[in-house]
PyMOL commands that place a pseudoatom at each C-alpha (Angstrom):
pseudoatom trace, name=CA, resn=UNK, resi=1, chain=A, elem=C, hetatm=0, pos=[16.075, -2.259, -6.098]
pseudoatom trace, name=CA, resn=UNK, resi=2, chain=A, elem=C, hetatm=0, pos=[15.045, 0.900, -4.035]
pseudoatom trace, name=CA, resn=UNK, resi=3, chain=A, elem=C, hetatm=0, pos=[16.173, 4.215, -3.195]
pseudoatom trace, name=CA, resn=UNK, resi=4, chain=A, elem=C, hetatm=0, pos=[17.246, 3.714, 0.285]
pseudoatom trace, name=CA, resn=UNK, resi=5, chain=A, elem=C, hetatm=0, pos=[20.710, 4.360, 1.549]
pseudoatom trace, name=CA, resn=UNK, resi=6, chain=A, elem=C, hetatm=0, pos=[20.850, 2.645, 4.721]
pseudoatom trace, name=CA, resn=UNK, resi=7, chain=A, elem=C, hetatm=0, pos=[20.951, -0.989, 3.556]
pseudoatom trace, name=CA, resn=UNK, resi=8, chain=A, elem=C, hetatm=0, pos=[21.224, -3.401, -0.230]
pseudoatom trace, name=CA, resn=UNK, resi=9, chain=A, elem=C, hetatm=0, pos=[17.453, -5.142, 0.481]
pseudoatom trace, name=CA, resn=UNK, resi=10, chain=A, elem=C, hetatm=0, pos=[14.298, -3.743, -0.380]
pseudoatom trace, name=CA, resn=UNK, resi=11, chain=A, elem=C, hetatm=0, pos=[12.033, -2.216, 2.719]
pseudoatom trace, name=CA, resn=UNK, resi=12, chain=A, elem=C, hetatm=0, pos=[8.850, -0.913, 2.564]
pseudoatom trace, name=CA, resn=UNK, resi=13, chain=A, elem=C, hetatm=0, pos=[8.452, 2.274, 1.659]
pseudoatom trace, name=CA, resn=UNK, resi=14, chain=A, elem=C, hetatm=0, pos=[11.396, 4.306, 1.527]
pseudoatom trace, name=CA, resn=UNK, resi=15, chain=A, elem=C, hetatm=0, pos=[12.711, 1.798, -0.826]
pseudoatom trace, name=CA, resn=UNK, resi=16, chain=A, elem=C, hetatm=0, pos=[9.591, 2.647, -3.156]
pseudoatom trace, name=CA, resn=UNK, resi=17, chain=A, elem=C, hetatm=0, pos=[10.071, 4.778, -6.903]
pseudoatom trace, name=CA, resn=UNK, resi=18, chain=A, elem=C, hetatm=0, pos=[9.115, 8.048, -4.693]
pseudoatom trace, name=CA, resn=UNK, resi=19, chain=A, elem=C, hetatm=0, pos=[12.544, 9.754, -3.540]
pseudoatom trace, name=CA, resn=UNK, resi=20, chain=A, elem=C, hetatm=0, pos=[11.132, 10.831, -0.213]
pseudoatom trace, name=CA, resn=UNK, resi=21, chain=A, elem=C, hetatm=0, pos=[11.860, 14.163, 1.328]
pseudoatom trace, name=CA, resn=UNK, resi=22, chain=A, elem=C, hetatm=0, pos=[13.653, 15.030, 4.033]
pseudoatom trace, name=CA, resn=UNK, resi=23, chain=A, elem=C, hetatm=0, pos=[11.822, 17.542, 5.354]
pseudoatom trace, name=CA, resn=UNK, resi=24, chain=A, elem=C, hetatm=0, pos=[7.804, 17.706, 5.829]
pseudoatom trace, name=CA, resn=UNK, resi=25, chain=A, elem=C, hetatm=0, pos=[6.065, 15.128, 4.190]
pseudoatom trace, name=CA, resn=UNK, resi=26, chain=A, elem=C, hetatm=0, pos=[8.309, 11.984, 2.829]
pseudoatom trace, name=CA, resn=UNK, resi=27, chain=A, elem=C, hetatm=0, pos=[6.324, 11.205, -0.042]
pseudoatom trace, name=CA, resn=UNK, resi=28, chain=A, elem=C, hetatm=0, pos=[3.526, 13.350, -0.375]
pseudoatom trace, name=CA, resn=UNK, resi=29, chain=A, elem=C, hetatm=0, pos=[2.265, 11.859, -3.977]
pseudoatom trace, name=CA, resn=UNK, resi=30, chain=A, elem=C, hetatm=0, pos=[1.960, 8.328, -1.873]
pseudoatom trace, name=CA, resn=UNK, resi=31, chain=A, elem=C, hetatm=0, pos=[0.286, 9.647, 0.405]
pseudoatom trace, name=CA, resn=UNK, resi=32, chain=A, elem=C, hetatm=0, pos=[-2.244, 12.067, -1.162]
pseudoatom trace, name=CA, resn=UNK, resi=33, chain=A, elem=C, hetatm=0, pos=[-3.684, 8.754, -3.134]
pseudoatom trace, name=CA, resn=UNK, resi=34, chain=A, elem=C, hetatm=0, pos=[-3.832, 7.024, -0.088]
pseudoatom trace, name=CA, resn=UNK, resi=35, chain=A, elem=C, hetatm=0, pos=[-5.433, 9.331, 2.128]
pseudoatom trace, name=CA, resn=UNK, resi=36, chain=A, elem=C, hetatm=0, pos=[-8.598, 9.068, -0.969]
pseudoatom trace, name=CA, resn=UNK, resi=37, chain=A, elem=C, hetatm=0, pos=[-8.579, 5.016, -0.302]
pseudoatom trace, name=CA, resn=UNK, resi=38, chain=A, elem=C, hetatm=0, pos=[-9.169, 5.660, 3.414]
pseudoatom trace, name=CA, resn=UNK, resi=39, chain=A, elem=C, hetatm=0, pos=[-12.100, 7.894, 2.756]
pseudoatom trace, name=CA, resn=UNK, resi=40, chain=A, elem=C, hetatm=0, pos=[-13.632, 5.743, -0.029]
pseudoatom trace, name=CA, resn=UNK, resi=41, chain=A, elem=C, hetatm=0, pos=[-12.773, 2.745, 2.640]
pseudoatom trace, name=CA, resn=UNK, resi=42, chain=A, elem=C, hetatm=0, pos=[-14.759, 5.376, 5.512]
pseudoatom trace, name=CA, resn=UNK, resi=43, chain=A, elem=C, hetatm=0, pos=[-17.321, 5.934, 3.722]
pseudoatom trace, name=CA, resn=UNK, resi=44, chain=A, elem=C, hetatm=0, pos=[-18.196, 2.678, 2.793]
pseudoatom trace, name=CA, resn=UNK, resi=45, chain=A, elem=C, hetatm=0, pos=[-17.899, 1.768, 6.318]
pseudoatom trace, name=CA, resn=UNK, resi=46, chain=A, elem=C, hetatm=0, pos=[-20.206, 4.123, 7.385]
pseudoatom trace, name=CA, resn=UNK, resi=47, chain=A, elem=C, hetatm=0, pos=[-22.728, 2.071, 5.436]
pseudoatom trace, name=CA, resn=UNK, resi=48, chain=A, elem=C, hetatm=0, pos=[-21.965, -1.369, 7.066]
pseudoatom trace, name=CA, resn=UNK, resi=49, chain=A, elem=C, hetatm=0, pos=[-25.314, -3.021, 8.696]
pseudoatom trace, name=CA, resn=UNK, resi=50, chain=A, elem=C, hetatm=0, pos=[-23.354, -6.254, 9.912]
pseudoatom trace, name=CA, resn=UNK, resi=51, chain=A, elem=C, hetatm=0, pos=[-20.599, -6.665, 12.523]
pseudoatom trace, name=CA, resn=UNK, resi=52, chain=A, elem=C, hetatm=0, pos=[-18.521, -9.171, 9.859]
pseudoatom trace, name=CA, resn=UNK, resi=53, chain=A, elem=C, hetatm=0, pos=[-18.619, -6.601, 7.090]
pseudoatom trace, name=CA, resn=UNK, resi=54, chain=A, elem=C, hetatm=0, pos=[-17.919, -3.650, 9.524]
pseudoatom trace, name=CA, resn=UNK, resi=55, chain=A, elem=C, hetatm=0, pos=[-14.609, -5.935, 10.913]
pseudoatom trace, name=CA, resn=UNK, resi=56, chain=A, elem=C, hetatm=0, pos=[-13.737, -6.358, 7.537]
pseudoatom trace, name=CA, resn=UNK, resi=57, chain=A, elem=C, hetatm=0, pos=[-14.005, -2.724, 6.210]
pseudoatom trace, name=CA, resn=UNK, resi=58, chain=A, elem=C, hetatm=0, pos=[-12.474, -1.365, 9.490]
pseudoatom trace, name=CA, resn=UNK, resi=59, chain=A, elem=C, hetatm=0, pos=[-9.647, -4.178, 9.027]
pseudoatom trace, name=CA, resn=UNK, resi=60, chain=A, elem=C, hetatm=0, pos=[-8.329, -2.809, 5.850]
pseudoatom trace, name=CA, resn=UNK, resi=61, chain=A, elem=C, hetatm=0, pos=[-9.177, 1.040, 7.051]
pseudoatom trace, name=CA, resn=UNK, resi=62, chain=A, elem=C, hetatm=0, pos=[-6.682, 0.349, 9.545]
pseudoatom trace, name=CA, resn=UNK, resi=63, chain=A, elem=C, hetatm=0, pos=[-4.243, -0.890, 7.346]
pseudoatom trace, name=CA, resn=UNK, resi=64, chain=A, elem=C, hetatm=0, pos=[-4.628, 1.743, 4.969]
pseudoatom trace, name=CA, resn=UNK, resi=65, chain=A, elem=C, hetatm=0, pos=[-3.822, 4.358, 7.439]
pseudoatom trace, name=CA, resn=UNK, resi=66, chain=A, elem=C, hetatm=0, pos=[-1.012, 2.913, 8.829]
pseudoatom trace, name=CA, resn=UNK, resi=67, chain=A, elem=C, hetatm=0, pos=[0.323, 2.217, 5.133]
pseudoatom trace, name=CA, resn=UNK, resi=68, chain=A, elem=C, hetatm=0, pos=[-0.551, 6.150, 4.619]
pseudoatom trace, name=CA, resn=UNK, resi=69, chain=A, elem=C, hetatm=0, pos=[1.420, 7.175, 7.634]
pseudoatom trace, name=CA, resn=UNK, resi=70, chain=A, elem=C, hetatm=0, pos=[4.637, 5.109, 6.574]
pseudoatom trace, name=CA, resn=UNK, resi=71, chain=A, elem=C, hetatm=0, pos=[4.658, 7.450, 3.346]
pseudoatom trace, name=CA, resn=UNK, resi=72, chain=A, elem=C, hetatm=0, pos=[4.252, 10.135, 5.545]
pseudoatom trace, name=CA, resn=UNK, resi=73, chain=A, elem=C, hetatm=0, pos=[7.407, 9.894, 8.001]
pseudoatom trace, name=CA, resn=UNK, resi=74, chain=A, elem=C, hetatm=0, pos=[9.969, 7.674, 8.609]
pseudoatom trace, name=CA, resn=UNK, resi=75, chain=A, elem=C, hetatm=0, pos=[10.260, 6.083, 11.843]
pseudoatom trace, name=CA, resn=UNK, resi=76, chain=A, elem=C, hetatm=0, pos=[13.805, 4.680, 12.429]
pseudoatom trace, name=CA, resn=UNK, resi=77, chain=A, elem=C, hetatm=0, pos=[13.631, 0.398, 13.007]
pseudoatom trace, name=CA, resn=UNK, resi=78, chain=A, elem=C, hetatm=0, pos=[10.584, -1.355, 11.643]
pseudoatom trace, name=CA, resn=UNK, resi=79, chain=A, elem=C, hetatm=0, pos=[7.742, -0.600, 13.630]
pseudoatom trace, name=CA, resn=UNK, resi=80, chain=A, elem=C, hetatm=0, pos=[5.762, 0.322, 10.945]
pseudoatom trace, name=CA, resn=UNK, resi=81, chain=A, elem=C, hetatm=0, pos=[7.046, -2.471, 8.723]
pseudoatom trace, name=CA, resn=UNK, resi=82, chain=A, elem=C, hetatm=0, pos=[5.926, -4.480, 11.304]
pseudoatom trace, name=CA, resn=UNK, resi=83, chain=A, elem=C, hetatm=0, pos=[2.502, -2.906, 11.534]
pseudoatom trace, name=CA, resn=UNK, resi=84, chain=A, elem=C, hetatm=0, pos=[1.490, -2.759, 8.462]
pseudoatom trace, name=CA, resn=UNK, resi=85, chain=A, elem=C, hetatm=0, pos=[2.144, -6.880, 8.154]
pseudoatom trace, name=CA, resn=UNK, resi=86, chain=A, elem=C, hetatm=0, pos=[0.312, -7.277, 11.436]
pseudoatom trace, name=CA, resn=UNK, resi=87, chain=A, elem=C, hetatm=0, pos=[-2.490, -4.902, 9.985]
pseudoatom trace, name=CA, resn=UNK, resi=88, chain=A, elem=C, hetatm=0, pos=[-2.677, -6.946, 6.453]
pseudoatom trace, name=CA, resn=UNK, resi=89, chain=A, elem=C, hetatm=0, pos=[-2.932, -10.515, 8.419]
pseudoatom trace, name=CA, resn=UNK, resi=90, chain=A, elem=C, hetatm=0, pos=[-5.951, -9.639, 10.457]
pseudoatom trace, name=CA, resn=UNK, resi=91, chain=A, elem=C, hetatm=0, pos=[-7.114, -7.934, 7.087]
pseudoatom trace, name=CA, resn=UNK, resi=92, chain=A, elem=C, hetatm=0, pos=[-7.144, -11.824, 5.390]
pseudoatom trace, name=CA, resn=UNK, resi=93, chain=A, elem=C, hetatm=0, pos=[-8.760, -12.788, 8.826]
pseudoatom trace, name=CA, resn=UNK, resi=94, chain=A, elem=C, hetatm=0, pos=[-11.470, -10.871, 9.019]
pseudoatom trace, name=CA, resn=UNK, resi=95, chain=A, elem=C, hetatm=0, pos=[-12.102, -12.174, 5.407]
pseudoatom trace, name=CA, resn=UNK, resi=96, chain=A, elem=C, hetatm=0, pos=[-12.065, -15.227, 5.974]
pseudoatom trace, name=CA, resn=UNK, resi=97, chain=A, elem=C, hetatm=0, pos=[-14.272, -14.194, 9.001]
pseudoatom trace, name=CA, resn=UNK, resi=98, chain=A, elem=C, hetatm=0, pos=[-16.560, -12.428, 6.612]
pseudoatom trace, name=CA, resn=UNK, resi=99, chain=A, elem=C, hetatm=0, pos=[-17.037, -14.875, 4.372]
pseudoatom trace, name=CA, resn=UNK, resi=100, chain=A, elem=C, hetatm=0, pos=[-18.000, -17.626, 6.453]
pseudoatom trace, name=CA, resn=UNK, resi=101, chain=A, elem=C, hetatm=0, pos=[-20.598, -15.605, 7.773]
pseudoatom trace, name=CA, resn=UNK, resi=102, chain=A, elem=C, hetatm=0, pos=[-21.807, -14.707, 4.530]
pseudoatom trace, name=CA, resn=UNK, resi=103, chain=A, elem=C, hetatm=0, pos=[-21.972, -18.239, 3.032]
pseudoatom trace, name=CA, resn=UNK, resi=104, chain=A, elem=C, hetatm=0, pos=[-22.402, -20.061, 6.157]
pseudoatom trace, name=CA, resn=UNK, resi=105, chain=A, elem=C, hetatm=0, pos=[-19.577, -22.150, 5.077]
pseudoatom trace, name=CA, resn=UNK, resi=106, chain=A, elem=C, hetatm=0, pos=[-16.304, -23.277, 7.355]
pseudoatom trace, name=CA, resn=UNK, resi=107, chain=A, elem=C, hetatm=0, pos=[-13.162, -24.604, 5.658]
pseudoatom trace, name=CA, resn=UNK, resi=108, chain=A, elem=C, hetatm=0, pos=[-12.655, -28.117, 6.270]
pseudoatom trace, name=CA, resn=UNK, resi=109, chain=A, elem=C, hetatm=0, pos=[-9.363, -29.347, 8.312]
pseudoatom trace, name=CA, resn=UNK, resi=110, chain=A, elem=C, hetatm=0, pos=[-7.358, -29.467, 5.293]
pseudoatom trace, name=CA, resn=UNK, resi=111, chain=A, elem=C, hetatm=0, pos=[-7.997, -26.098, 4.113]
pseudoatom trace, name=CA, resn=UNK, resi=112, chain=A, elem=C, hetatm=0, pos=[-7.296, -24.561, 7.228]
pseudoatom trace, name=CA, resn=UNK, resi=113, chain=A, elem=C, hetatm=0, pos=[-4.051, -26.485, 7.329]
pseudoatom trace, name=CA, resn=UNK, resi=114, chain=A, elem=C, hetatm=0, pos=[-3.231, -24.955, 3.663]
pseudoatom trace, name=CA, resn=UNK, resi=115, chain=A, elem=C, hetatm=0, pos=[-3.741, -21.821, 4.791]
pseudoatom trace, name=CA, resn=UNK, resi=116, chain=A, elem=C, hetatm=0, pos=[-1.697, -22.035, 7.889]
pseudoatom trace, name=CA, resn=UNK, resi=117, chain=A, elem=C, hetatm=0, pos=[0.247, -23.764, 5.719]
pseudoatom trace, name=CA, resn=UNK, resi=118, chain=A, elem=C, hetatm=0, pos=[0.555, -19.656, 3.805]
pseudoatom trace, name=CA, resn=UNK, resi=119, chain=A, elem=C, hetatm=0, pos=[0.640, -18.149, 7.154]
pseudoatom trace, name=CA, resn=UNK, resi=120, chain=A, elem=C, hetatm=0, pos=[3.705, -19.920, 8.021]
pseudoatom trace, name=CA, resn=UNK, resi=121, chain=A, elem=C, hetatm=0, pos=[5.421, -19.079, 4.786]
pseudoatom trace, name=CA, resn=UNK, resi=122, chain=A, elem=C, hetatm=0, pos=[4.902, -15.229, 5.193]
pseudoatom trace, name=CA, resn=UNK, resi=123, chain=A, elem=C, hetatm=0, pos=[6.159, -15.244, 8.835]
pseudoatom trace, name=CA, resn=UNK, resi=124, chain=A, elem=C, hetatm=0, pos=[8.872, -17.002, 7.137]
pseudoatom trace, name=CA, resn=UNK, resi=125, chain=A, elem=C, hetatm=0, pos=[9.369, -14.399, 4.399]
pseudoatom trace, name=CA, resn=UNK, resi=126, chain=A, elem=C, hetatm=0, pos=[8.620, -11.392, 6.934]
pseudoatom trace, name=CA, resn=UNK, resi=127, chain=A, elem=C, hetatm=0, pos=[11.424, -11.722, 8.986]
pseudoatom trace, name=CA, resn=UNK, resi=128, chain=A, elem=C, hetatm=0, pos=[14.032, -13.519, 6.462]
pseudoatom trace, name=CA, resn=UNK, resi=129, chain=A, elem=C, hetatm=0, pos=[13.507, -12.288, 2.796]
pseudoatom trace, name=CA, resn=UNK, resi=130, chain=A, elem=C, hetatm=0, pos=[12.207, -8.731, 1.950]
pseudoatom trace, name=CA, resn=UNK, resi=131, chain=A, elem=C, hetatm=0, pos=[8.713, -6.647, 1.094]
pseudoatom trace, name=CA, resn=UNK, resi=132, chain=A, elem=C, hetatm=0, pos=[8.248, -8.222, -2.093]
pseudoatom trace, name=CA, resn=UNK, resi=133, chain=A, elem=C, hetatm=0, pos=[8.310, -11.579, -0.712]
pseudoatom trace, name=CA, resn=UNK, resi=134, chain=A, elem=C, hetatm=0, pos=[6.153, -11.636, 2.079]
pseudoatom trace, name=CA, resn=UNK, resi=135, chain=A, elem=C, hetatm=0, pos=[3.354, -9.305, 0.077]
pseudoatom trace, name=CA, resn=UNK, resi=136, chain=A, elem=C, hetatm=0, pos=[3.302, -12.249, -2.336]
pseudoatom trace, name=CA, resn=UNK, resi=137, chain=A, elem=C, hetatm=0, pos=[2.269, -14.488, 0.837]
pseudoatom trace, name=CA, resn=UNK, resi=138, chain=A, elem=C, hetatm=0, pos=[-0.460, -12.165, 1.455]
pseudoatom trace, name=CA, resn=UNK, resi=139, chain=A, elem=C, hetatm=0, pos=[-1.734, -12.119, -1.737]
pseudoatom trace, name=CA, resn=UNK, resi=140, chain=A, elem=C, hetatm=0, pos=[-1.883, -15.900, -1.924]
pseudoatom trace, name=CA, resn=UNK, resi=141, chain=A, elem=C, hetatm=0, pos=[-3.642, -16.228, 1.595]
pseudoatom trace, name=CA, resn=UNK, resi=142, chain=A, elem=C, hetatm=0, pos=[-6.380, -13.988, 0.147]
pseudoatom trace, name=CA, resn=UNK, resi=143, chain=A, elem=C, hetatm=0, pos=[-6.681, -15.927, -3.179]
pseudoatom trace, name=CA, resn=UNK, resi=144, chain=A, elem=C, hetatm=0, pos=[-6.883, -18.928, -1.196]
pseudoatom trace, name=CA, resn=UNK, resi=145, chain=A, elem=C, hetatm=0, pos=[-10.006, -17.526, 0.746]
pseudoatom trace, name=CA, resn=UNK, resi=146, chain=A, elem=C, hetatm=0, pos=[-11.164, -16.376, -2.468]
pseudoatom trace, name=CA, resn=UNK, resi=147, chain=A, elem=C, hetatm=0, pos=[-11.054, -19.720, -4.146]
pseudoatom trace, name=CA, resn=UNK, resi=148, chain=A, elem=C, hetatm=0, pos=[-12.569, -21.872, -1.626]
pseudoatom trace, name=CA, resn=UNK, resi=149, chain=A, elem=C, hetatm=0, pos=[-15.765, -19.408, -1.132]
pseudoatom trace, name=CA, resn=UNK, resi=150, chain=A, elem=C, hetatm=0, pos=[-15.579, -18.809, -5.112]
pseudoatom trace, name=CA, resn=UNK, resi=151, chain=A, elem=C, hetatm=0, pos=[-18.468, -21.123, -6.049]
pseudoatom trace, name=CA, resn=UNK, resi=152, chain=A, elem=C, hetatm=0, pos=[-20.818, -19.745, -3.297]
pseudoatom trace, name=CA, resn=UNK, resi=153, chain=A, elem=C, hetatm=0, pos=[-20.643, -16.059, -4.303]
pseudoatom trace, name=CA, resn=UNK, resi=154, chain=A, elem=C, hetatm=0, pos=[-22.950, -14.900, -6.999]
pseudoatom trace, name=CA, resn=UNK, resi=155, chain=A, elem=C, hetatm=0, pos=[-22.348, -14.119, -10.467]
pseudoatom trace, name=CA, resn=UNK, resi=156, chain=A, elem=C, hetatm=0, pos=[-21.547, -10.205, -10.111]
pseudoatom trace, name=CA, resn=UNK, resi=157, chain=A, elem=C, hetatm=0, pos=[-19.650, -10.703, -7.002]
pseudoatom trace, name=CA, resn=UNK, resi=158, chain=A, elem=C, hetatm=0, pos=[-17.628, -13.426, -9.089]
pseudoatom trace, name=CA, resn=UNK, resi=159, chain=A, elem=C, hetatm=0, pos=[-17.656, -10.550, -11.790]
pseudoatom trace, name=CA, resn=UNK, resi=160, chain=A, elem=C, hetatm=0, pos=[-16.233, -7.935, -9.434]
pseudoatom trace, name=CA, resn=UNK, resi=161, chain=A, elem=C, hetatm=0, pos=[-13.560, -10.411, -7.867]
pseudoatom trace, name=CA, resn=UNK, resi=162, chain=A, elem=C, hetatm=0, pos=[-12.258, -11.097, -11.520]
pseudoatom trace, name=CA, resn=UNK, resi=163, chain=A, elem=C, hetatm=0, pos=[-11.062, -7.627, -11.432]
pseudoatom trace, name=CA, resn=UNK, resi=164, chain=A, elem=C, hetatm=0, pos=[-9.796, -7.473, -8.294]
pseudoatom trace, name=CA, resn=UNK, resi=165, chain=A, elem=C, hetatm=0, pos=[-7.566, -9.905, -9.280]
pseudoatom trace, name=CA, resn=UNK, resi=166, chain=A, elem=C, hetatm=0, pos=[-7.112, -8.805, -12.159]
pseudoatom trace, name=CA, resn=UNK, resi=167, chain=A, elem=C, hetatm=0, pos=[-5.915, -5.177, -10.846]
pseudoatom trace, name=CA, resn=UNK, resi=168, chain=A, elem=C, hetatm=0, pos=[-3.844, -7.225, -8.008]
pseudoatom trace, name=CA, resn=UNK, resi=169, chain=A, elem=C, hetatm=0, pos=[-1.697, -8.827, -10.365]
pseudoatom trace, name=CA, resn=UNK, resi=170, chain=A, elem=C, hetatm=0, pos=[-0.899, -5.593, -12.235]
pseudoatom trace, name=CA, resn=UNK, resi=171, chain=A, elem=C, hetatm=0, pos=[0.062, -4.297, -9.177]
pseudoatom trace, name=CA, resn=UNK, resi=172, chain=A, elem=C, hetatm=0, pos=[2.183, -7.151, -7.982]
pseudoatom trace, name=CA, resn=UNK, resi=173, chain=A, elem=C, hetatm=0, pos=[3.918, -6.531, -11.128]
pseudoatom trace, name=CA, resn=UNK, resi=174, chain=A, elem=C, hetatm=0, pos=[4.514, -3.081, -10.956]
pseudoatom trace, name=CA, resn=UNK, resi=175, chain=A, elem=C, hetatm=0, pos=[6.052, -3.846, -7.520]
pseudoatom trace, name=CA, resn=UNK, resi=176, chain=A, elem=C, hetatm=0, pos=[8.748, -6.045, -8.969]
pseudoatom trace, name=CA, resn=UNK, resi=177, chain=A, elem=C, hetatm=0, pos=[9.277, -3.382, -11.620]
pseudoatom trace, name=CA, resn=UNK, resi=178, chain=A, elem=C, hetatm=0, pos=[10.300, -1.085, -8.592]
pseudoatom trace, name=CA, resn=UNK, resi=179, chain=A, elem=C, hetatm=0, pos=[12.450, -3.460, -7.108]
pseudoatom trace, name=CA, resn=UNK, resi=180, chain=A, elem=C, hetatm=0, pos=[14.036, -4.543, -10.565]
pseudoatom trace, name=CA, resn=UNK, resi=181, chain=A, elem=C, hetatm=0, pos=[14.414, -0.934, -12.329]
pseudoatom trace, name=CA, resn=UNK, resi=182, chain=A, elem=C, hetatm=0, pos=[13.890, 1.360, -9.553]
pseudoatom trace, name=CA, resn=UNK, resi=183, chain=A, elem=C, hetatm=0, pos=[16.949, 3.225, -10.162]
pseudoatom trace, name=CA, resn=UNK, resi=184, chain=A, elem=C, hetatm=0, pos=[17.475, 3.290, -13.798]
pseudoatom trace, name=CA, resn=UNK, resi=185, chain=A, elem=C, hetatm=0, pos=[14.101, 4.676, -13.452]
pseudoatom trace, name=CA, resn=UNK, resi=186, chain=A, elem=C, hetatm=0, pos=[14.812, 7.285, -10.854]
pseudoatom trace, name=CA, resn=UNK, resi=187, chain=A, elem=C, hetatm=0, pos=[18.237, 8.047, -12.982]
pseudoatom trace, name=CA, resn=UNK, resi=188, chain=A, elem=C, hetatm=0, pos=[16.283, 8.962, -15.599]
pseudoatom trace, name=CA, resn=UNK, resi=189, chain=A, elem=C, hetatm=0, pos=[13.102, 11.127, -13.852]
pseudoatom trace, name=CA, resn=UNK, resi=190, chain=A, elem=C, hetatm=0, pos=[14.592, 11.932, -10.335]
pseudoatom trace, name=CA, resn=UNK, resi=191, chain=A, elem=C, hetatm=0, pos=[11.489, 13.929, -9.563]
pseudoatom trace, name=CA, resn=UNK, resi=192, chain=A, elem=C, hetatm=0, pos=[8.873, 11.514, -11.429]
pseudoatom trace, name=CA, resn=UNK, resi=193, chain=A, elem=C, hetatm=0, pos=[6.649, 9.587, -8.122]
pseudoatom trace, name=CA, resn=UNK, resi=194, chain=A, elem=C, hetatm=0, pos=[6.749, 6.165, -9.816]
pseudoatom trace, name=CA, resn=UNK, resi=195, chain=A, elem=C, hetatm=0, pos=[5.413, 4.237, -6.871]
pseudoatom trace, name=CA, resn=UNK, resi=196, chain=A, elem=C, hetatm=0, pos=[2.284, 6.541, -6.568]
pseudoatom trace, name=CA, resn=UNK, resi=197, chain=A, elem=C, hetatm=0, pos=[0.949, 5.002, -9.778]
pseudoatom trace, name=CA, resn=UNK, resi=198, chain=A, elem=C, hetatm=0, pos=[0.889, 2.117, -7.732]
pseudoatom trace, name=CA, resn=UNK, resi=199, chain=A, elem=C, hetatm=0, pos=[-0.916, 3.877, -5.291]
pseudoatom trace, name=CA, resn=UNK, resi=200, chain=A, elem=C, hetatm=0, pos=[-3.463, 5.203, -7.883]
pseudoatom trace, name=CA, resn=UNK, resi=201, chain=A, elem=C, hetatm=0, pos=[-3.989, 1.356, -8.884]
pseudoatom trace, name=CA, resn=UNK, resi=202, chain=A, elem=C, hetatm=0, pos=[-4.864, -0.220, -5.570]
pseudoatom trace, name=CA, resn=UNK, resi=203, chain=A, elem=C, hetatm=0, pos=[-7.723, 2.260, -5.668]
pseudoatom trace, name=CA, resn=UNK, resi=204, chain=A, elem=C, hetatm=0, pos=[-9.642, 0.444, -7.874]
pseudoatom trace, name=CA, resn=UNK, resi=205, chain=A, elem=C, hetatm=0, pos=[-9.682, -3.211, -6.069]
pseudoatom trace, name=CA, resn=UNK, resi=206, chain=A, elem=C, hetatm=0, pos=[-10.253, -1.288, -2.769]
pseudoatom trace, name=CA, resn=UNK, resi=207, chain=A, elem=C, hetatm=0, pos=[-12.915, 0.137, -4.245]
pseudoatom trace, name=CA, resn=UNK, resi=208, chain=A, elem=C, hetatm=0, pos=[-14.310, -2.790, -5.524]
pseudoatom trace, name=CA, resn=UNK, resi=209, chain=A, elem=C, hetatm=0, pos=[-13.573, -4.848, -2.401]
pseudoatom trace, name=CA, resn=UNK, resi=210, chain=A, elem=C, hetatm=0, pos=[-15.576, -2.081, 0.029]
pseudoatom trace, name=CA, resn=UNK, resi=211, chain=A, elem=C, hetatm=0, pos=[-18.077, -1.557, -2.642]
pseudoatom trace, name=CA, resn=UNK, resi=212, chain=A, elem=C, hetatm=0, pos=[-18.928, -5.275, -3.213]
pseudoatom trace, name=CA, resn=UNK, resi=213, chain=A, elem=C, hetatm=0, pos=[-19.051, -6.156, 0.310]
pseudoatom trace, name=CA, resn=UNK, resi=214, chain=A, elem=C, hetatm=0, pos=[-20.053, -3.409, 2.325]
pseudoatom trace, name=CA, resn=UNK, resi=215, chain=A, elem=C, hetatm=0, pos=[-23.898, -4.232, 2.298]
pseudoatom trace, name=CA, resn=UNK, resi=216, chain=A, elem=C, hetatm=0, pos=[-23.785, -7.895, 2.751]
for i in range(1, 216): cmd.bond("trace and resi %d" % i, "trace and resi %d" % (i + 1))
show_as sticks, trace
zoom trace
C-alpha cells in the first residue's frame, strides 16, 4: 500500500514509494527521470519520416508529460488519473495503428474482438479496482499487439522487443512491491525515493521502443 492519507486504495502517484512534498515540487526524484524520457522520446521524434511513427512517438510523449506533471503537483479529484489512462489507451492505439502500417497487416474479427475484449476489462478495472489493476490491462493490450505482429517483425526488432518485455515485467513487479511493502519500506528510509527507481527503469523500454521504431 501507498503513502497517501486521504483514502485505504492505491492511486497513482501520491500513493507511489516517493513521500511527496508539500511545498514546490511533489516528487522531484520522479520527476527529474521523467523529464529525461520526454527528451529521449523528443528527440527521437524529431527524427520521425512517417505520419504512423510520428503518432506513435508523439502518443507516448504525451503521456509521458502528463505522467511527469502528476509527480509534479497534485491536483485534487482525478483529472490526471484520468488523463494519464486516456493518454496510455491512444498510446496502444496508435500502436496498433503503427504496426499495421508497417506490416501491412489488419487483425482479423476475432482479434479485434480479443482486444476489445482487454479494452473492456481496463475500463472495468479503471473505474472499479485501483492503479495496479488497470496498468496490468494496459500492459496486456500491448502484448497482445505485440504478439499478433510478432512473426512479421524482423529478427533485431524481435531482439529489442524481448527486452522490452523483459524490462516491463520487472517493472510491473516493482509496482506490486510498492503497493505490497510501501510502508515498511518508507518506515525504514523515510527520505529514500523508492518509486523513482521505477522511473529510472521505464527508461530503458522507452528507449528501446522510440529507438526501434522511430525510423520505420
Amino acid at each position: 500500500m501507498g503513502v497517501s492519507k486521504e483514502s485505504n486504495s492505491y492511486t497513482f502517484p501520491f500513493d507511489t514509494c516517493e513521500t511527496p512534498n508539500k511545498k514546490g515540487i511533489a516528487q522531484p526524484y520522479s520527476v527529474l527521470t521523467n523529464i529525461i524520457s520526454c527528451c529521449i522520446i523528443l528527440y527521437f521524434l524529431c527524427y520521425t519520416t512517417h505520419f504512423h511513427t510520428f503518432l506513435l512517438l508523439f502518443s507516448l510523449f504525451i503521456f509521458e508529460v502528463f505522467h511527469t506533471f502528476s509527480h509534479f503537483i497534485h491536483i485534487k479529484g482525478k483529472l490526471l488519473y484520468t488523463l494519464i489512462h486516456i493518454a496510455g489507451f491512444f498510446v496502444n492505439v496508435s500502436f496498433l495503428n503503427f504496426m499495421y502500417h508497417y506490416t501491412q497487416q489488419f487483425p482479423n474479427n476475432y482479434y479485434l474482438l480479443f482486444l476489445v475484449g482487454i479494452i473492456i476489462v481496463d475500463i472495468y478495472c479503471f473505474f472499479n479496482l485501483s492503479f495496479i489493476y488497470f496498468l496490468l490491462t494496459q500492459i496486456l493490450l500491448f502484448f497482445a499487439i505485440l504478439c499478433y505482429y510478432y512473426p512479421y517483425l524482423s529478427s533485431q526488432i524481435k531482439y529489442n522487443i524481448h527486452l522490452i518485455i523483459l524490462f516491463i515485467f520487472i517493472i510491473y513487479i516493482c509496482f506490486l512491491n510498492e503497493k505490497i511493502n510501501c510502508k515498511r519500506m518508507l518506515k525504514t528510509f523515510p527520505n529514500f525515493p523508492f518509486h523513482a527507481i521505477i522511473e529510472v527503469l521505464g527508461i530503458i523500454p522507452i528507449y528501446l521502443l522510440v529507438s526501434t521504431f522511430y525510423n520505420l
